[in-house]
C-alpha positions as CSV (number, residue, x, y, z in Angstrom):
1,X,104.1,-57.6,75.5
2,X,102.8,-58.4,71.7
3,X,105.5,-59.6,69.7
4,X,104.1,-58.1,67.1
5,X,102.9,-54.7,65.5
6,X,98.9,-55.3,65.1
7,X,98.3,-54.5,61.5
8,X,95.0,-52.5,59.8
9,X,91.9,-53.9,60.2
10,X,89.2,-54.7,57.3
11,X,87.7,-51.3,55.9
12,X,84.2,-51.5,57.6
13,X,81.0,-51.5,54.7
14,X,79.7,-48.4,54.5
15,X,76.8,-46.7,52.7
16,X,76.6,-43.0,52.2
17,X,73.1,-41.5,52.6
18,X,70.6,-42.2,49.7
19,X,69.8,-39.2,47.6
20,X,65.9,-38.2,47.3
21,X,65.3,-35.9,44.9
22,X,62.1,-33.3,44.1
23,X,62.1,-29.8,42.2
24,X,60.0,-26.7,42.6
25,X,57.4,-25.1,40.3
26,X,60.1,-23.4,38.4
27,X,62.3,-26.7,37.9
28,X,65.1,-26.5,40.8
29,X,66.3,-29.0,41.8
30,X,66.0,-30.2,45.3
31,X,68.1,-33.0,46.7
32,X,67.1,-34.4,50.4
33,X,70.2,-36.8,52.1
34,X,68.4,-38.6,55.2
35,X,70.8,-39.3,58.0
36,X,69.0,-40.3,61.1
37,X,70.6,-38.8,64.2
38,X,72.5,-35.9,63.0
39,X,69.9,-33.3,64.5
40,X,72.1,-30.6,63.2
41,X,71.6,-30.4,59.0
42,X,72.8,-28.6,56.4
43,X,71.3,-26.7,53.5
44,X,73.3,-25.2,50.6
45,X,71.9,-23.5,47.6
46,X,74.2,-24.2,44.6
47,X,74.2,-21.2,42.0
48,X,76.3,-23.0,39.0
49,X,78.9,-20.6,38.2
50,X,82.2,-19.8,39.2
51,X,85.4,-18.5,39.1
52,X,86.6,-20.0,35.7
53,X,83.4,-18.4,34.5
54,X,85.3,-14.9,34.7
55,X,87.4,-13.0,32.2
56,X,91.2,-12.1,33.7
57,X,90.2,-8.3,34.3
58,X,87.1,-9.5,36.1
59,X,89.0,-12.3,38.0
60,X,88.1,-12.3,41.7
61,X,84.7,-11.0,41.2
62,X,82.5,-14.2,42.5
63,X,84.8,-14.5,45.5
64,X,84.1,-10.8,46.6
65,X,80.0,-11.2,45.9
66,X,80.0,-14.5,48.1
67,X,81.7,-12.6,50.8
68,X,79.3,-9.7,50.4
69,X,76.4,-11.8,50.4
70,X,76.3,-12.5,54.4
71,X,76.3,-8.4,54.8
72,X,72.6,-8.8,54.2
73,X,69.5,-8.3,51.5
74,X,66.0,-6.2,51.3
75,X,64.6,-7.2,54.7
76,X,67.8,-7.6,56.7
77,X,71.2,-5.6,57.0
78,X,74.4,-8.1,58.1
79,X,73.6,-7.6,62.3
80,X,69.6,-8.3,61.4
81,X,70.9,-11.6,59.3
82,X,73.0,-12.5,61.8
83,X,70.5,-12.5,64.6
84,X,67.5,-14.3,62.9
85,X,69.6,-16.7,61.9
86,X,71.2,-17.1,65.7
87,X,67.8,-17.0,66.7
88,X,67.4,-20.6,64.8
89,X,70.4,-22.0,66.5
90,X,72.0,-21.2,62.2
91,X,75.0,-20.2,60.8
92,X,74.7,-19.0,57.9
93,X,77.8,-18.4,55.1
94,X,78.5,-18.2,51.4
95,X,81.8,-19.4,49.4
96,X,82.6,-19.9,45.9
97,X,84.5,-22.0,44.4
98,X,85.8,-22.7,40.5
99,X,82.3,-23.7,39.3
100,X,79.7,-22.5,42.0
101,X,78.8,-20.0,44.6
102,X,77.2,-22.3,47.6
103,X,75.4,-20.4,50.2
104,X,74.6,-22.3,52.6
105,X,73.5,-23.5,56.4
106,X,73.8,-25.6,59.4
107,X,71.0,-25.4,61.7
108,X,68.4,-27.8,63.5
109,X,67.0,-30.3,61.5
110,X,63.5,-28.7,63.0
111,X,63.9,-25.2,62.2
112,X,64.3,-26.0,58.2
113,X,61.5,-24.0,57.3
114,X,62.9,-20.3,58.9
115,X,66.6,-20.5,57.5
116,X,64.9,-20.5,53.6
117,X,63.9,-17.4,53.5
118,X,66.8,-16.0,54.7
119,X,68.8,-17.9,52.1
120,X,66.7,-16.8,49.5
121,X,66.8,-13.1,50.7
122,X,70.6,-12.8,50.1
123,X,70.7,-15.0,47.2
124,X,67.7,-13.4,45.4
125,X,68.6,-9.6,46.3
126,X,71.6,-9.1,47.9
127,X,72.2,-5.6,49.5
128,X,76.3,-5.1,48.7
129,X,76.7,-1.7,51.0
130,X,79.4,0.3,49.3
131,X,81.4,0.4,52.4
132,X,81.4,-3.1,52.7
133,X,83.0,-3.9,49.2
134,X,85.4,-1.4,49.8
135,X,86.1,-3.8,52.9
136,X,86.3,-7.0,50.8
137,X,88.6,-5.3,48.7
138,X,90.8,-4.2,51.1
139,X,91.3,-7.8,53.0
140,X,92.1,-9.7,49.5
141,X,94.5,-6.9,48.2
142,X,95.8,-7.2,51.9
143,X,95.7,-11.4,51.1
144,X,97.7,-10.8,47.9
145,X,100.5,-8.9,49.8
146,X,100.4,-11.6,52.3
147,X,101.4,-14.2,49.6
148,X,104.1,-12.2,48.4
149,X,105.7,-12.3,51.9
150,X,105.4,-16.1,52.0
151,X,107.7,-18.4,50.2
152,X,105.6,-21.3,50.5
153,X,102.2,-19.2,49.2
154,X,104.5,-17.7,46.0
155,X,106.0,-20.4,45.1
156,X,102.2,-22.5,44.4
157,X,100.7,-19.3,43.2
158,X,103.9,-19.2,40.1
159,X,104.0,-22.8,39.5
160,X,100.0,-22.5,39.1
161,X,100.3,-19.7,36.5
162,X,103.4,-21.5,34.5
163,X,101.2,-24.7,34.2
164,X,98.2,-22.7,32.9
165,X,98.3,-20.2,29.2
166,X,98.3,-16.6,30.7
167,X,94.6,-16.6,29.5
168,X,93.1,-19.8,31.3
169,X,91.0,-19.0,34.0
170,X,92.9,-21.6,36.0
171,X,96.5,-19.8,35.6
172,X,95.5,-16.8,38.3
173,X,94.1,-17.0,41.9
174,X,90.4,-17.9,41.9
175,X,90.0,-14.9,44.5
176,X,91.7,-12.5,42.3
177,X,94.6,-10.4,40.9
178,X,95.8,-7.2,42.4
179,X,94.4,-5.1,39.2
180,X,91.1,-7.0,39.1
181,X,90.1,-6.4,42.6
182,X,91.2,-3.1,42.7
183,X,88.5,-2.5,39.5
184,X,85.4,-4.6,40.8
185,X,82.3,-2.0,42.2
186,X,79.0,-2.3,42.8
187,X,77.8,-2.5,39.1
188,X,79.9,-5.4,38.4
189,X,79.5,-6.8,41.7
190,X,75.3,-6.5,40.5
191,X,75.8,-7.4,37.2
192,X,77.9,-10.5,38.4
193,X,75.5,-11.4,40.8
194,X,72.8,-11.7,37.5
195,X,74.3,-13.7,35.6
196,X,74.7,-16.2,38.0
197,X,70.8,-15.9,38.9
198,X,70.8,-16.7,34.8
199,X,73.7,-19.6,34.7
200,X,72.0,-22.8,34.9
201,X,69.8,-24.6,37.0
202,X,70.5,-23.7,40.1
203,X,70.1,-27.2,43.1
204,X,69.7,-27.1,46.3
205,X,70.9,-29.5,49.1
206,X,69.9,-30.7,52.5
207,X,71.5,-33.3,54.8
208,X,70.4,-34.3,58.3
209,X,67.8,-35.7,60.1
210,X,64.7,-35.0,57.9
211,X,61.7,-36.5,56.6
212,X,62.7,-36.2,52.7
213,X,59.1,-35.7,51.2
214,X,58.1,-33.1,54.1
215,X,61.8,-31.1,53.3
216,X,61.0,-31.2,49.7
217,X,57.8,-29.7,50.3
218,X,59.1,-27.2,52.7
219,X,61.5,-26.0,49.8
220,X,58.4,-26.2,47.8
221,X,56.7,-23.6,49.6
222,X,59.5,-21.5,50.8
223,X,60.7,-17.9,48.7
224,X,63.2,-20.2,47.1
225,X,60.4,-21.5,45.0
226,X,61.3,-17.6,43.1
227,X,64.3,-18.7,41.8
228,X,64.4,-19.6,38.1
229,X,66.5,-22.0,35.8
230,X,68.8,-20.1,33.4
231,X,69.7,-21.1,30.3
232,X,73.5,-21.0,30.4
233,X,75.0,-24.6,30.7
234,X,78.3,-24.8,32.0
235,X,81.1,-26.6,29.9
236,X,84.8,-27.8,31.1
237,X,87.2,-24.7,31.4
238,X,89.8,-25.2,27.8
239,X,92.9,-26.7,29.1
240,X,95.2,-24.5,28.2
241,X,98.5,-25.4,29.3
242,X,101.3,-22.8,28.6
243,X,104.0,-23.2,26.3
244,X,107.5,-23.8,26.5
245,X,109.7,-21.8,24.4
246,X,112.2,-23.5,21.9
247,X,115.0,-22.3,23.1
248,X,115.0,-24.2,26.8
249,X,113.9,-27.3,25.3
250,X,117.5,-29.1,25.6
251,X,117.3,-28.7,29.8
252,X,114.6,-28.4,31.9
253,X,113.5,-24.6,32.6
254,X,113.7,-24.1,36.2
255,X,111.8,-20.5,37.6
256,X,114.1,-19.4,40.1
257,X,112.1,-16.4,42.3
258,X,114.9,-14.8,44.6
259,X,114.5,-14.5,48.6
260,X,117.6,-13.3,49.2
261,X,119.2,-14.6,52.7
262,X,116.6,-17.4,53.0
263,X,118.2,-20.4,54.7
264,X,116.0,-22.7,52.8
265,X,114.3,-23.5,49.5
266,X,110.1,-24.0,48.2
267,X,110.4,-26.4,45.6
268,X,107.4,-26.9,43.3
269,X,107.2,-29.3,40.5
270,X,103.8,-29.4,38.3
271,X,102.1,-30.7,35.1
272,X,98.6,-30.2,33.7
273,X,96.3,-32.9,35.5
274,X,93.5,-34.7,35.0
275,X,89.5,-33.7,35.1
276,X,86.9,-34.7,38.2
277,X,85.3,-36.3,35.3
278,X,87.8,-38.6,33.7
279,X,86.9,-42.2,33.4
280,X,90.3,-42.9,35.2
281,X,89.6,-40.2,38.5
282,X,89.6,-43.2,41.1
283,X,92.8,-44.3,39.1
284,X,94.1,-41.0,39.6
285,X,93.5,-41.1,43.7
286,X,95.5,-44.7,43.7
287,X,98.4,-42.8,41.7
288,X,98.6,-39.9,44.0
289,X,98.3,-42.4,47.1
290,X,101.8,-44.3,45.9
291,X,103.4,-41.4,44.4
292,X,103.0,-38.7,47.2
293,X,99.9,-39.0,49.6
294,X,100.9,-41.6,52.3
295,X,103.4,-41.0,54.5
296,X,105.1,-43.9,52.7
297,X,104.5,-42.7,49.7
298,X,107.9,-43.3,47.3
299,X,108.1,-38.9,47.2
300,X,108.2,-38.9,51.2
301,X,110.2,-42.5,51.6
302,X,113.1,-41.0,49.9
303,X,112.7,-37.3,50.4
304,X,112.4,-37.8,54.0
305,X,113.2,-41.0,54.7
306,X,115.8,-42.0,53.0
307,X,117.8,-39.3,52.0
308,X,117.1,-36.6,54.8
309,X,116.2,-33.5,52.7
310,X,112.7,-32.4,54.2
311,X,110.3,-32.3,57.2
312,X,107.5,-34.3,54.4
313,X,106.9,-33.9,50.9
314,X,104.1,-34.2,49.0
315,X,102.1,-34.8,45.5
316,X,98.9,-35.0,44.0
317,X,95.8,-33.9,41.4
318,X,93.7,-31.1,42.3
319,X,90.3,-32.0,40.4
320,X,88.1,-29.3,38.6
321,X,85.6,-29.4,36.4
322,X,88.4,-28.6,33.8
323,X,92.0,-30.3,34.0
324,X,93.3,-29.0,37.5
325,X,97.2,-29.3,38.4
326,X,98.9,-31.9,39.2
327,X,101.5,-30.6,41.9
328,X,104.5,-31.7,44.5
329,X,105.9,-29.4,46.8
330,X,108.5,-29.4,49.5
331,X,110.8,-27.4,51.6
332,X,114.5,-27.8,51.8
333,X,117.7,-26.4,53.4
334,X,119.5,-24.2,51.0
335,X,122.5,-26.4,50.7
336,X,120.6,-29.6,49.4
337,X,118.0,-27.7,46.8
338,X,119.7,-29.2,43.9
339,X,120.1,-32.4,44.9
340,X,116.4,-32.8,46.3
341,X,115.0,-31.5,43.1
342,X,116.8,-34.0,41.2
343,X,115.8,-36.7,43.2
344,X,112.0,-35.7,43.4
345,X,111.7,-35.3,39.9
346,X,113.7,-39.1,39.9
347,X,110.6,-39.9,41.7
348,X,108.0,-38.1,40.5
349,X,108.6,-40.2,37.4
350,X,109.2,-43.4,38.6
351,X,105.6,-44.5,38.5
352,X,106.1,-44.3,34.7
353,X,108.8,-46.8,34.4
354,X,108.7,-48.9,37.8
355,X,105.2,-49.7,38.1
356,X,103.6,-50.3,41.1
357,X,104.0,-53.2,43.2
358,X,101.3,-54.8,44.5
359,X,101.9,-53.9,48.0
360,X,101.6,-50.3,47.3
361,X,98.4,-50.9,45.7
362,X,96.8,-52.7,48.4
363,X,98.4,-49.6,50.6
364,X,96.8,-47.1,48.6
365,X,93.0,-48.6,48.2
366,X,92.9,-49.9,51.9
367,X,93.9,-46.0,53.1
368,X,91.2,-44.8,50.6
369,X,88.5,-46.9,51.6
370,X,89.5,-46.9,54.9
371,X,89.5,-43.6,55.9
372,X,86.2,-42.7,52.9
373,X,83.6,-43.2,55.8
374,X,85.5,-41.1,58.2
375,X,84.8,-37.9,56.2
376,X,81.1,-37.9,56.5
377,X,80.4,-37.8,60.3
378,X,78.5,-34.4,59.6
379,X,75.5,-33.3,57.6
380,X,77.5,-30.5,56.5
381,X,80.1,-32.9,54.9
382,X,77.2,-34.8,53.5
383,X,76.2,-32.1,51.9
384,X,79.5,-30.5,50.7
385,X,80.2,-34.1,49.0
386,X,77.1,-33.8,47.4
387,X,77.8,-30.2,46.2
388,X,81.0,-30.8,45.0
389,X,79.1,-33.9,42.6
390,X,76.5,-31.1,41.5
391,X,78.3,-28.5,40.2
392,X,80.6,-31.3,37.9
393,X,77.1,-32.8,36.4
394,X,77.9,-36.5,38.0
395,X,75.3,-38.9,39.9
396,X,74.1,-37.9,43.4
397,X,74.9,-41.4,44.2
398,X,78.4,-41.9,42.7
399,X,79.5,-41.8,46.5
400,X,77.8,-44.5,47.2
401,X,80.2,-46.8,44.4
402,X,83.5,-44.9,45.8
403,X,84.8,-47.9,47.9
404,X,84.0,-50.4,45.2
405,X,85.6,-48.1,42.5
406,X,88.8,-48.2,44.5
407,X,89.2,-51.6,45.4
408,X,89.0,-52.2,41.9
409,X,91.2,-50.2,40.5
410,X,93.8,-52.4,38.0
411,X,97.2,-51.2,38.1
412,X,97.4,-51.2,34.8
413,X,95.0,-48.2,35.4
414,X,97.9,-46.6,37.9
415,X,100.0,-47.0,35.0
416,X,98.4,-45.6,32.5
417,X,97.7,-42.4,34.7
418,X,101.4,-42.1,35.5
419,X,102.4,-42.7,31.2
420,X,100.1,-39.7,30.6
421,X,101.2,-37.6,33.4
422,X,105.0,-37.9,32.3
423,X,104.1,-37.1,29.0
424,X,102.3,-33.9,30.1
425,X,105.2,-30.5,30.3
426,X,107.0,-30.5,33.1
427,X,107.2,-27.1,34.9
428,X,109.4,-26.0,37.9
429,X,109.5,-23.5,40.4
430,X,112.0,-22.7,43.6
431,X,111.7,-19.7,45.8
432,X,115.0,-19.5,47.4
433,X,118.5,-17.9,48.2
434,X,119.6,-17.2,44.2
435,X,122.9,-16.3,45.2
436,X,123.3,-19.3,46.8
437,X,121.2,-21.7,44.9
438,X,121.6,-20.7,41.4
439,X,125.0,-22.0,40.3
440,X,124.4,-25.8,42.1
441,X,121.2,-25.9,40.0
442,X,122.6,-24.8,36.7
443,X,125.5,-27.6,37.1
444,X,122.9,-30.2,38.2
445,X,121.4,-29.5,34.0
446,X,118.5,-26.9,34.5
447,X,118.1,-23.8,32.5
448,X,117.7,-21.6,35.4
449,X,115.4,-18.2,35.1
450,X,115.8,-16.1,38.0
451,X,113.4,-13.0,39.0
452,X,113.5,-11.0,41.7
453,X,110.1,-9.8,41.0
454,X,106.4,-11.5,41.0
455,X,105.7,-13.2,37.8
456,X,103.3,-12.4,35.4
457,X,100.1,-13.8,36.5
458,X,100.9,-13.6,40.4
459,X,98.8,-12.3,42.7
């Protein structure tokens, strides 16, 4: 029997797949990922436009036209799609996100050439049958009722639209509110599907086992040689955080949303983060390691750990384009809500003041270079990490520089992430027993709000 526990092992070199670019006649851009041995590839077509493109009342809209897109185009209806594409060993799918609509492919790396025009079918001319929108909009407003029945699901959805002015796209869900879906119909539904034809340039990406100058020329030569560059040129969402009134400034403002009878407590605490394109992102990942993405994080240590409250707690930046949040989130029983919130805002903040030691640094860069190669067994992931580097306007190759960029993270880096985080407004949000909760919260120094109904800005 080993005396002792073996210990991690070096983080082994890896080098993610070189980007080889091309364009077509119209000026798309075409990016090829070699990986030999992964048969099965991936091909996304990246439309450069999302859901912080939308206005509030057309919030939502993007999400529903991604989901209609798969329902077929001109030449196929949804059961003709699905079977040419089954007949190429495809799946084919669309999804949008904050800054894009993808649609996109996994298929053999041989059949490249007959998922294309299928692609560009939907993507180009879309056939949106009336009965299928009304379909779409039935499952979200079905999705938005579902949220209101889940502590957990209400509790993010409030502390989201409390970090975020009621007018930032940001502050509502990307897939839409409950006034906004019920409005969208086939006209805006065609006339969104337009302007995102007209955003930008639109890319596209393929990952697998492919010669990259005979997939470039395939593109080249395939129907999604008709799709144009637009002129629109997207820019970083405002960040818009919402204000706190006068009035609570002496204690924090707690939002207390009553469940009444619940045995335990959602506790949410959030800030306005940072940007996928600030100079101090990798900085950013190192912060969120320490502060509350390892299991010994200092959040779960004493959360858990330590003090007994929770199952696991958790904290960390959601990058966007624009500033995403920066959130922690836990559940507690009923009888400790105070005292947990005290203490995770304790921690949450101790980054700011008790720097971190060196041993959590080496923690935090080993885990994220570590387990960096272990995300891209799959063309598809390939190809999704690519995406994701599209639509925010960085290098194709900044991957490539991610293992390096961590392990050379300074701490005074850490601690400069964790100075501007504390001095960013601090917002809170339970979901709980209000009867039960409420008075233990008010004597541990919050100013406690407590609705029974969603908040403005909820689903």
């Amino acid at each position: 029997m080993s005396a002792a526990r073996p210990g991690p092992g070096s983080a082994r070199a890896y080098r993610f797949p070189r980007a080889i670019e091309g364009e077509t006649s119209n000026g798309v851009r075409i990016i090829v990922l070699p990986m030999p041995a992964r048969p099965l590839a991936s091909v996304q077509l990246i439309l450069p436009s999302g859901a912080s493109a939308e206005s509030r009342e057309g919030s939502g809209i993007t999400t529903a036209l991604a989901r209609l897109l798969t329902e077929g185009g001109e030449r196929h209806d949804a059961d003709a799609l699905v079977e040419a594409s089954e007949l190429l060993g495809a799946k084919i799918g669309a999804e949008a996100g904050w800054e894009s609509l993808v649609i996109g492919a996994t298929l053999p790396a041989g059949r490249l050439a007959g998922i294309l025009p299928l692609i560009a079918e939907i993507a180009l001319a879309p056939r949106l049958p009336e009965r299928e929108i009304q379909r779409v909009k039935a499952l979200r407003l079905a999705a938005i009722d579902q949220v209101q029945a889940s502590p957990r699901a209400r509790a993010s959805e409030a502390l989201i639209a409390a970090i975020y002015d009621e007018g930032a796209a940001y502050s509502r869900p990307a897939g839409g509110t409950r006034e906004s879906v019920a409005a969208i119909d086939r006209t805006a539904l065609l006339a969104r599907h337009q302007q995102l034809l007209s955003a930008g340039r639109p890319t596209i990406v393929i990952a697998g086992e492919l010669d990259p100058a005979a997939a470039i020329r395939t593109v080249q030569e395939s129907a999604l040689a008709a799709l144009t560059c637009g002129s629109g040129k997207a820019h970083p969402p405002a960040d818009t955080s919402s204000p706190i009134s006068s009035e609570r400034s002496g204690a924090p403002h707690l939002l207390l949303l009553d469940r009444p009878g619940s045995v335990q407590s959602e506790l949410r605490i959030g800030r306005l983060g940072r940007s996928r394109l600030d100079p101090l992102f990798h900085a950013a990942l190192v912060h969120s390691e320490i502060l509350g993405g390892l299991f010994g994080s200092r959040l779960n240590r004493v959360l858990r750990e330590e003090k007994g409250y929770t199952y696991g707690a958790a904290a960390g930046f959601e990058f966007r384009r624009g500033r995403g949040p920066f959130t922690a989130r836990t559940a507690v029983e009923s009888s400790v809500t105070a005292a947990a919130l005290v203490e995770a805002r304790t921690q949450l903040g101790s980054l700011a003041t008790d720097p971190a030691t060196e041993e959590e640094l080496t923690a935090a860069r080993q885990y994220l270079r570590g387990t960096f190669p272990l995300r891209f067994g799959t063309a598809s992931a390939v190809a999704g990490a690519v995406t994701a580097l599209v639509v925010n306007d960085l290098a194709a190759d900044e991957l490539d520089k991610f293992q390096s960029s961590v392990e050379s993270v300074p701490a005074a880096a850490v601690a400069q992430v964790a100075e501007e985080l504390s001095a960013e407004r601090e917002r809170i949000v339970v979901v709980g027993d209000a009867a039960s909760i409420e008075a233990p919260l008010r004597d541990a120094g919050f100013a406690v709000e407590v609705r029974s109904e969603p908040v403005k800005g909820e689903s």
